[in-house]
DRENZA-895810 format. One record per residue (C-alpha): x, y, z. Coordinates in Angstrom, 1 decimal, always signed. Layout:
BEGIN
ZANU; xx; yy; zz
ZANU; X; Y; Z
...
REM end
This chain:
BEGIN
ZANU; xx; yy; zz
ZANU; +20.2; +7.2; -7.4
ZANU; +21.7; +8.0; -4.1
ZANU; +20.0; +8.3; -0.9
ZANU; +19.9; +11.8; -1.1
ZANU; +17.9; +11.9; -4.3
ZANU; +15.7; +9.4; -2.4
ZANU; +15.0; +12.4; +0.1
ZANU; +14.1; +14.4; -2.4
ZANU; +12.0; +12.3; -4.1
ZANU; +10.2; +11.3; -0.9
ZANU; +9.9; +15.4; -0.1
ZANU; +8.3; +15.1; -3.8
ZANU; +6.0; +12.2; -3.1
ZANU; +4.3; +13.7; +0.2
ZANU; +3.5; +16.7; -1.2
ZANU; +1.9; +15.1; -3.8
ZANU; +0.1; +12.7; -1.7
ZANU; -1.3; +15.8; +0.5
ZANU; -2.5; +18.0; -2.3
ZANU; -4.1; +14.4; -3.6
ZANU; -5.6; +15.0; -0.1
ZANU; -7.1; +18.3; -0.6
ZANU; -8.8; +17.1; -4.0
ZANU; -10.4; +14.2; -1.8
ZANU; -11.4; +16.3; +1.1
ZANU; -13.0; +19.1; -1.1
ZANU; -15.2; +16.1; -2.9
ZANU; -15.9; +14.5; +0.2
ZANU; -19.6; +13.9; +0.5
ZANU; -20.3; +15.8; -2.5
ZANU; -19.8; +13.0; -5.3
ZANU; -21.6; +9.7; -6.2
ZANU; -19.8; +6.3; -6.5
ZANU; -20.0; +4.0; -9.4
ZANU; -18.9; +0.9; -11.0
ZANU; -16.0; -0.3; -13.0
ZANU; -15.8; -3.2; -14.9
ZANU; -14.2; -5.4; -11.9
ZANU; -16.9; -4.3; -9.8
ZANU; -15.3; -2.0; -7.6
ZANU; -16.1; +1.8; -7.1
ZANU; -14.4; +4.5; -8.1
ZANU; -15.7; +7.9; -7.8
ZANU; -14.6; +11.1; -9.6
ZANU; -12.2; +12.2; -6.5
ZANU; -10.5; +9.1; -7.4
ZANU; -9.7; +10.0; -10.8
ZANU; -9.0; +13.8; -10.0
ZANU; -6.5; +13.1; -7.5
ZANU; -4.8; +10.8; -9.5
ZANU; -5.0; +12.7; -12.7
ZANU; -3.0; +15.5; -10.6
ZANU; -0.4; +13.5; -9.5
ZANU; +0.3; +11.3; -12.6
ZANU; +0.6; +14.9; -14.6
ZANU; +3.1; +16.0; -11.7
ZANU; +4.8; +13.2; -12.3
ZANU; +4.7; +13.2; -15.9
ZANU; +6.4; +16.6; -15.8
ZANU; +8.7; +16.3; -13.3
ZANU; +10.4; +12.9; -14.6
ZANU; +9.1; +12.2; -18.2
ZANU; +11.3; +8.9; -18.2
ZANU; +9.5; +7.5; -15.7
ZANU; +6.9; +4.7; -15.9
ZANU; +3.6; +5.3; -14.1
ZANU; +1.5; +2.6; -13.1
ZANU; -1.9; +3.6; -11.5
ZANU; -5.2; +1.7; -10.2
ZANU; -7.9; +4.4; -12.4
ZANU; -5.8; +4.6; -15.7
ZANU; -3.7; +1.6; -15.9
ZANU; +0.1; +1.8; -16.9
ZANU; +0.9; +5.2; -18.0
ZANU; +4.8; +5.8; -20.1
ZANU; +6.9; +7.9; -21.8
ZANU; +9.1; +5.4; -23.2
ZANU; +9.5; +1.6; -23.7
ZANU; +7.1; -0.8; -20.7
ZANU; +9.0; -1.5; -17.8
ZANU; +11.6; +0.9; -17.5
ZANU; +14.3; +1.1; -14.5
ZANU; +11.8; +3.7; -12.7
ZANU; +7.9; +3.4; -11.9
ZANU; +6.1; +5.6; -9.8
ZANU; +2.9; +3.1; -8.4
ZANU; +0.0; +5.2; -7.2
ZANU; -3.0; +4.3; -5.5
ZANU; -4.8; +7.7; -5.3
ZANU; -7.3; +6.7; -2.7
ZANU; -7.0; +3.3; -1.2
ZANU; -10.7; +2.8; +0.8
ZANU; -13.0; +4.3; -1.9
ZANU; -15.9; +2.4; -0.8
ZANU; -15.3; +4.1; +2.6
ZANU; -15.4; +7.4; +1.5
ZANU; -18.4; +6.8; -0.7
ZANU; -19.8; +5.9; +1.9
ZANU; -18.7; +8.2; +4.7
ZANU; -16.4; +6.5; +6.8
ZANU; -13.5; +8.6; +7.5
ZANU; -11.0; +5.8; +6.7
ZANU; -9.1; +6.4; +3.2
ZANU; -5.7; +7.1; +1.7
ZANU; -3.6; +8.0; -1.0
ZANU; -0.5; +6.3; -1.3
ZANU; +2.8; +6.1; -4.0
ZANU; +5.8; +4.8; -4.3
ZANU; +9.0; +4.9; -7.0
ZANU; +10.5; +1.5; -8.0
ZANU; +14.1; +1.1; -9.0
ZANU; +14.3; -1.8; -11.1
ZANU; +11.7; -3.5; -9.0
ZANU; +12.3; -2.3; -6.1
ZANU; +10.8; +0.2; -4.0
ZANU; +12.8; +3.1; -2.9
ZANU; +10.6; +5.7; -1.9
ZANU; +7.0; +5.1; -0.2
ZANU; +4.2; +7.3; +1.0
ZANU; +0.6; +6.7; +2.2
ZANU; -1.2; +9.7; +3.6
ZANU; -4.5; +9.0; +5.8
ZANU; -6.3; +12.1; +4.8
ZANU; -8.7; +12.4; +7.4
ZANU; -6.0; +12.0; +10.5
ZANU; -4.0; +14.3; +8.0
ZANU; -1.0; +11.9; +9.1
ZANU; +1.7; +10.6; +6.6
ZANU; +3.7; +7.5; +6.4
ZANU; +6.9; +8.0; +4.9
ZANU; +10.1; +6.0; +3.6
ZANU; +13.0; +6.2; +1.5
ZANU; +14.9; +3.0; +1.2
ZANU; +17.9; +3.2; +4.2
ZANU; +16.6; +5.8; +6.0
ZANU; +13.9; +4.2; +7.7
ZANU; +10.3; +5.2; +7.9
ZANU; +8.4; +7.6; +9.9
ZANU; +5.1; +9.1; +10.8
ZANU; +4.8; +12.8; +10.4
ZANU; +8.3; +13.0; +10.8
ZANU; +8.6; +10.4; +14.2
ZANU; +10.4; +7.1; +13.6
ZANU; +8.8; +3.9; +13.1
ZANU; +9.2; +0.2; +13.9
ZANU; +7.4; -2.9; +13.9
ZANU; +6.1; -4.2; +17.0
ZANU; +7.4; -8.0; +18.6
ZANU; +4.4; -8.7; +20.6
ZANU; +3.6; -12.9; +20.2
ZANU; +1.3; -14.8; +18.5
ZANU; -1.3; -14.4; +20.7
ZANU; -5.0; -12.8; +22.1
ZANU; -3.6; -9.5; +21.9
ZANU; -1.9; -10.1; +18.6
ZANU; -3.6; -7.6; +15.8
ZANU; -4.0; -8.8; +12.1
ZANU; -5.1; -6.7; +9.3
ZANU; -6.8; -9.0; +7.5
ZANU; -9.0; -8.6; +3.5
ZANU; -12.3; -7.8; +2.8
ZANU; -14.9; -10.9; +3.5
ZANU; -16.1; -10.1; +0.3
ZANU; -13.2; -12.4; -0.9
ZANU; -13.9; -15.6; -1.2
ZANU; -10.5; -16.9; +0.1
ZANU; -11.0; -15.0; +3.4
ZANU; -13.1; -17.2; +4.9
ZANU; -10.5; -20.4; +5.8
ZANU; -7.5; -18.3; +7.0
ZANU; -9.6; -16.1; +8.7
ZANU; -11.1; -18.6; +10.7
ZANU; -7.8; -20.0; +11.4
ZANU; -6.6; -16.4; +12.5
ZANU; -9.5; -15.8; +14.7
ZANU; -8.5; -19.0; +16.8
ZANU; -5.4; -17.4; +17.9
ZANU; -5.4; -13.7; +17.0
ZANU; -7.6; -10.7; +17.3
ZANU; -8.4; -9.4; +13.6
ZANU; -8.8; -5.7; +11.8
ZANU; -10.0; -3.8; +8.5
ZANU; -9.7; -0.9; +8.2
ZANU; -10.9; -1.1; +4.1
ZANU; -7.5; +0.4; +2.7
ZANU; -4.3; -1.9; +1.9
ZANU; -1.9; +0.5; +1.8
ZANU; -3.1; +1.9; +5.6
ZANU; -2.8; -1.9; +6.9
ZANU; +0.8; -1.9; +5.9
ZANU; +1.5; +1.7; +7.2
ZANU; +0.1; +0.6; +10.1
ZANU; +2.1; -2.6; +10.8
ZANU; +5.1; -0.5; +10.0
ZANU; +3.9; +1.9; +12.8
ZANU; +3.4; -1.3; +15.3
ZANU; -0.4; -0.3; +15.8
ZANU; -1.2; -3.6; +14.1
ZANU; +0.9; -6.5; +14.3
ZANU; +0.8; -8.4; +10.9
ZANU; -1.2; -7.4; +7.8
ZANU; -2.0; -9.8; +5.0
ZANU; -4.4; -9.9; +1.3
ZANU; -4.7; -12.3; -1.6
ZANU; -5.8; -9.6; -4.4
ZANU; -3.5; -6.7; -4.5
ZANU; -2.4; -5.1; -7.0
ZANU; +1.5; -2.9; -7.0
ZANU; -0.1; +0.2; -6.5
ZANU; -1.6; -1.4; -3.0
ZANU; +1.4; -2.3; -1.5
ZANU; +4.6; -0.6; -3.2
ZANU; +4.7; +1.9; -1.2
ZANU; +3.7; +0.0; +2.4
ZANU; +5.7; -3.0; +1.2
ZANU; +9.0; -0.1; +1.9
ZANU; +7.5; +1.5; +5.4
ZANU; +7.3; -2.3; +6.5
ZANU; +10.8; -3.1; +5.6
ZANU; +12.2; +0.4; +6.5
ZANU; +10.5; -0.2; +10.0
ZANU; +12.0; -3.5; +10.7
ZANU; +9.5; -6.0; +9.6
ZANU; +8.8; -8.8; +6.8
ZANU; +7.0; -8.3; +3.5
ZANU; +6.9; -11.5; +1.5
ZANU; +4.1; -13.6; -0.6
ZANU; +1.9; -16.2; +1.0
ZANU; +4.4; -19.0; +0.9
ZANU; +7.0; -16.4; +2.6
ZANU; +9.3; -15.6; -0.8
ZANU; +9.8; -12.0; -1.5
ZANU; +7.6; -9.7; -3.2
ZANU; +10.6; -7.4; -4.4
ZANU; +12.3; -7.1; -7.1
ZANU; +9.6; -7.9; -9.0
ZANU; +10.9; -10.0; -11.7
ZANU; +11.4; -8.9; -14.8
ZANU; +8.5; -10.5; -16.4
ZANU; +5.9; -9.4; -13.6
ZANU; +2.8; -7.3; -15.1
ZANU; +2.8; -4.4; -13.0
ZANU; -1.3; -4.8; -13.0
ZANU; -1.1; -8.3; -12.3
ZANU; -2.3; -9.5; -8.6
ZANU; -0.3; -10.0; -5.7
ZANU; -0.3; -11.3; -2.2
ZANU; +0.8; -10.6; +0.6
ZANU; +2.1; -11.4; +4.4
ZANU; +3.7; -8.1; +6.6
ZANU; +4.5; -8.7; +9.9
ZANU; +8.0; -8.4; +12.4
ZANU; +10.3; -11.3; +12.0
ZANU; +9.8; -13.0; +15.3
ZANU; +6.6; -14.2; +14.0
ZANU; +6.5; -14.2; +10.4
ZANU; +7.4; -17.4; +10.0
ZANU; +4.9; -18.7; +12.2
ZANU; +2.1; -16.5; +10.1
ZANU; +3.8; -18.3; +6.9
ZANU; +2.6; -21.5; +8.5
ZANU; -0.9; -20.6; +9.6
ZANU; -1.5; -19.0; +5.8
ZANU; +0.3; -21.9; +3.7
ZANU; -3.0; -24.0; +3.5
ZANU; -4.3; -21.2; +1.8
ZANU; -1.3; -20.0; -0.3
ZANU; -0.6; -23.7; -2.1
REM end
C-alpha cells in the first residue's frame, strides 16, 4: 500500500470509530457491567460497538485479519496475514460503567507488523486522534507533536492502574521526580502524549489492540514507543500472539532514555 491508500483507510477507520461512538453514547448509562473470565468488565456497548465495526471490516476487506479485545482474533484466511485491523472498541469500560466521561474506541491496520493507520476517538470530547504512517498525526484535523519539556515537577506521566501489582515500585520511583496521570484508557494515554498534553505514558499489561493504534500517533508526532528495556515494539515478530501482553514506554526522545532507566528495575 501507498500512502494514499493509507488516507483512505484512515478516512475509513474514523468513521468507524465515530459511529462505534454513537453505539456507546446511546447505551451510556443505560446498561449494566459484568465480568469476564480475566476479571475485567465489559458491558454490552462494548460488544455492540465492536460487533459493528469488525462486520465493517469484514466486508470491506475480507483478507484482512481482525484481532479484537471482546471476540478474540477474527480471519478470513490463514493466522497472521500481511494485514490486521486491532480494535479496542472502548478502552475505559470501567469508566463508563461507572459514569466517568473518560472512554475511547480506538483501531489500527498493521502491515506486516507494523502499524500504518491509527485512530482513537474520545467519545465524550467527540475529539479524534488520527495517523497514517508518513503523514503525521493530528487531532480533529490540527497537527500533533510530542512535547520536550525535562524530567522534572512539571513533567506528566500516564502511568497503569494501581490495581497492578507491578505499579507500585515504578510508581513510586516516578512520583520522586514526576507528576503522574490516569485517565483509565491506554489508547487515550498514548493519543495524549502524541498530542504533548502528557509527557510520557507507560503500562506492563497491554494487549495490541491497546496500543496499535497510539503506538503510530506517538511515532507520527515525533516521539518514542518502545518496550520496558527501550527495544521496539513494532514489527511485531513473526511469532508474536497478537493476544499476547505487551509493555510499553511513549515519550519524546529527549527523555526517553532517561525513562528507560528509571523503569529498567522493573522491566528485568
Amino acid at each position: 500500500m501507498d500512502i494514499e491508500d493509507y488516507e483512505r483507510l484512515l478516512a475509513e477507520a474514523s468513521k468507524l470509530a465515530a459511529e462505534a461512538g454513537q453505539i456507546i453514547l446511546d447505551r451510556w448509562r443505560r446498561v449494566p457491567s459484568r465480568r469476564k473470565a480475566d476479571g475485567s468488565e465489559v458491558t454490552d456497548a462494548d460488544l455492540a460497538a465492536e460487533e459493528h465495526i469488525i462486520e465493517t471490516l469484514r466486508r470491506s476487506y475480507p483478507d484482512h485479519d481482525i484481532v479484537g479485545e471482546e471476540s478474540g482474533l477474527q480471519t478470513a484466511r490463514a493466522r497472521r496475514g500481511r494485514y490486521c485491523w486491532a480494535v479496542d472498541p472502548l478502552d475505559g469500560t470501567r469508566n463508563y460503567a461507572r459514569g466517568f466521561p473518560c472512554f475511547a474506541t480506538s483501531i489500527a491496520l498493521l502491515e506486516d507488523g507494523v502499524p500504518v493507520v491509527g485512530v482513537v476517538r474520545e467519545h465524550t470530547t467527540a475529539k479524534t486522534y488520527a495517523a497514517a504512517a508518513g503523514r503525521g498525526a493530528t487531532v480533529d484535523g490540527l497537527p500533533l507533536a510530542v512535547a520536550h519539556r525535562p524530567l522534572d515537577r512539571d513533567f506528566l506521566v500516564g502511568v497503569p492502574s494501581a490495581k497492578q501489582e507491578e505499579s507500585p515500585a515504578p510508581v513510586q520511583r516516578l512520583l520522586e521526580r514526576v507528576n503522574l496521570r490516569n485517565t483509565g484508557s491506554t489508547a487515550l494515554h498514548l493519543a495524549l502524549v502524541a498530542a504533548g498534553a502528557i509527557d510520557a505514558a507507560f503500562a506492563r499489561r497491554c494487549y495490541t489492540w491497546d496500543i496499535a493504534a497510539g503506538h503510530l500517533l506517538v511515532r507520527e508526532a515525533g516521539g518514542v514507543c518502545t518496550d520496558l528495556a527501550g527495544r521496539p515494539l513494532a514489527p511485531l515478530p513473526p511469532e508474536a500472539d497478537p493476544m499476547g501482553q505487551t509493555p510499553f514506554l511513549a515519550a519524546g526522545r529527549h527523555v526517553h532514555a532517561e525513562l528507560i532507566d528509571l523503569l529498567t528495575p522493573v522491566a528485568e
